[in-house]
Each structure stands twice: as structure tokens, then as C-alpha cells.
C-alpha positions as CSV (number, residue, x, y, z in Angstrom):
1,X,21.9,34.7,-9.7
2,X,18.4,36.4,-9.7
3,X,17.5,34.4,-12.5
4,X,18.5,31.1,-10.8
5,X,16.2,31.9,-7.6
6,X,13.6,32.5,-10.0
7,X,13.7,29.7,-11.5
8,X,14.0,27.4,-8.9
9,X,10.5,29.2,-6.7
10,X,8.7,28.8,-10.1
11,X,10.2,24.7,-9.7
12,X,9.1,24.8,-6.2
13,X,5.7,25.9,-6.9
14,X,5.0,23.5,-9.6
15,X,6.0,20.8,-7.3
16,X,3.3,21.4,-4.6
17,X,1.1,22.3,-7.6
18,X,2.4,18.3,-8.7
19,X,1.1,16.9,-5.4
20,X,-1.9,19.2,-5.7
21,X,-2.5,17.2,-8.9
22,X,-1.7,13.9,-7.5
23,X,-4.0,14.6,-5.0
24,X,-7.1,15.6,-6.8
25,X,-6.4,12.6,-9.3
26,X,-6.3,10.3,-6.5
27,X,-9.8,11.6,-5.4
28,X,-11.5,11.6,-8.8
29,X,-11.8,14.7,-9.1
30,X,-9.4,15.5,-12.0
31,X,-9.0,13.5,-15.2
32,X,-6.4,12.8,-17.5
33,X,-6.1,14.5,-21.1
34,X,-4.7,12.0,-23.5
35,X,-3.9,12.8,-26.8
36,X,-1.5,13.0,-29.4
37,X,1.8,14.1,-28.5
38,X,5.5,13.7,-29.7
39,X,7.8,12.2,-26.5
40,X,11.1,12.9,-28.3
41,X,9.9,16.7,-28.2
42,X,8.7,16.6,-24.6
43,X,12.1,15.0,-24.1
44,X,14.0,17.7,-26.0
45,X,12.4,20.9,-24.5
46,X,13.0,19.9,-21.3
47,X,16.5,19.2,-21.5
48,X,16.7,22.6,-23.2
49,X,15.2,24.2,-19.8
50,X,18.4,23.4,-18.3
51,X,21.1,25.4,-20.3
52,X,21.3,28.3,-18.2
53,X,21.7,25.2,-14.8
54,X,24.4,23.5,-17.2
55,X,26.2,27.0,-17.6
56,X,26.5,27.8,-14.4
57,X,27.2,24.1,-13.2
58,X,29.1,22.7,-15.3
59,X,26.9,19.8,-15.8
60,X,26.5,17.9,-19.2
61,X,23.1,16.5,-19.8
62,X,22.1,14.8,-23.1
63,X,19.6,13.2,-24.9
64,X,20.4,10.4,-27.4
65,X,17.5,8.9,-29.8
66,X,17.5,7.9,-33.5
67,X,13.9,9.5,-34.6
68,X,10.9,11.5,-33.3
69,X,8.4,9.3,-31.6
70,X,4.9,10.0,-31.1
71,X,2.3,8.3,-28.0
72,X,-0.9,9.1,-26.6
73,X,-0.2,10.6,-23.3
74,X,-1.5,13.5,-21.3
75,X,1.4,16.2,-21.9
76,X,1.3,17.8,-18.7
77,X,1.6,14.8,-16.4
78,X,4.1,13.2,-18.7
79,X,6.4,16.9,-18.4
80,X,6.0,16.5,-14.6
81,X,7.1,12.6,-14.9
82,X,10.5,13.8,-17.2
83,X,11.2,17.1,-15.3
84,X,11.4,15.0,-12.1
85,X,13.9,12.4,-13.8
86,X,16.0,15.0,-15.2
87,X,15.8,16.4,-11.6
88,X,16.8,13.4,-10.1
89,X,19.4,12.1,-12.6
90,X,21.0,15.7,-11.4
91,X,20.8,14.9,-7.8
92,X,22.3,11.8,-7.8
93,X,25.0,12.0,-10.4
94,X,28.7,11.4,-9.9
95,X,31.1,13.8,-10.0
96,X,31.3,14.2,-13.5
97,X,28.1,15.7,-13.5
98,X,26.9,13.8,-17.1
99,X,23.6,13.0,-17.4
100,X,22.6,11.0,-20.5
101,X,18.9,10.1,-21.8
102,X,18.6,8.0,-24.3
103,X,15.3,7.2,-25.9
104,X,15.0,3.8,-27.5
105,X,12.7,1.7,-30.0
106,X,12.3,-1.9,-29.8
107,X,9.7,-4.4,-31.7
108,X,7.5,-1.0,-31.4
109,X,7.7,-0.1,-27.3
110,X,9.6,3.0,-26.5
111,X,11.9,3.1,-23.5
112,X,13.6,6.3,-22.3
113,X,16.4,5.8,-19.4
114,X,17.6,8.2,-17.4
């Protein structure tokens, strides 16, 4: 249970550290770092964040994709973007607490659904 109210000030502080962001990017004050970066992975490790939530709450969540895929992106702000989904996708699931991602390729644009 400790562990659980840790986690969730440490996602309540990088939320108002999010808007914090937001904020300064809004005002030009903060850029972007693109580069490099592999989505499938960003994908992966935060799903993987959630095992000890999944144990405890009997939720399934899943991520479905045929290879890795790699985009020019700033990492952070994309990590935000899919911890927030994931985040969401939790909130508003049914009661059989599944959530599935599924990363797809087509004529060379990536989608990923929540």
C-alpha cells in the first residue's frame, strides 16, 4: 500500500510538472527536443510501469504491434502524451478492466489506439 501512495504523489507531481511544461511551451520559453527515438519502446516501458497497478487491480492492459518502429519525437513529451492515455484508457474502462493498445503500420504512418 505504501508503495502504491508513492507512486501515485510521484504521478501527481509529474502532472503539475506536465502543465508546468505546457505552460512554459506555450510562452516560448521551452523548446522541444526531437530526435531519434523508438515509439514501440516508449510504448512498452510504459505499460510495464503498471504491473504492480495490474496486480493489485486486476486490470489487464496490453500492447499489440507486429515490429519496433522508430520516429523523430521529443521522448519526454511523447511519455507524458502515452502515460496520460494509458491513464485514461484505465479510467474509463468497462468492467472488465482490459485495456488494449495496439500499434499499427499502414502505407508508412504509424497509428497507436488506445
Amino acid at each position: 500500500n505504501i508503495q502504491v501512495i508513492i507512486d501515485e504523489t510521484e504521478r501527481l507531481t509529474a502532472l503539475v510538472n506536465d502543465m508546468l511544461d505546457v505552460s512554459k511551451l506555450q510562452a516560448g520559453t521551452q523548446t522541444m527536443n526531437i530526435q531519434r527515438m523508438s515509439l514501440t519502446s516508449a510504448v512498452s516501458s510504459t505499460v510495464e510501469r503498471y504491473a504492480r497497478f495490474k496486480e493489485h487491480n486486476d486490470f489487464t492492459i496490453t500492447f499489440n504491434y507486429e515490429r519496433n518502429v522508430f520516429i523523430e519525437a521529443d521522448e519526454i513529451r511523447l511519455l507524458q502524451v502515452v502515460y496520460n492515455l494509458i491513464n485514461n484508457a484505465i479510467n474509463y474502462t468497462g468492467a472488465d478492466k482490459t485495456v488494449t493498445i495496439t500499434q499499427t503500420i499502414e502505407n508508412d504512418v504509424v497509428r497507436t489506439f488506445f
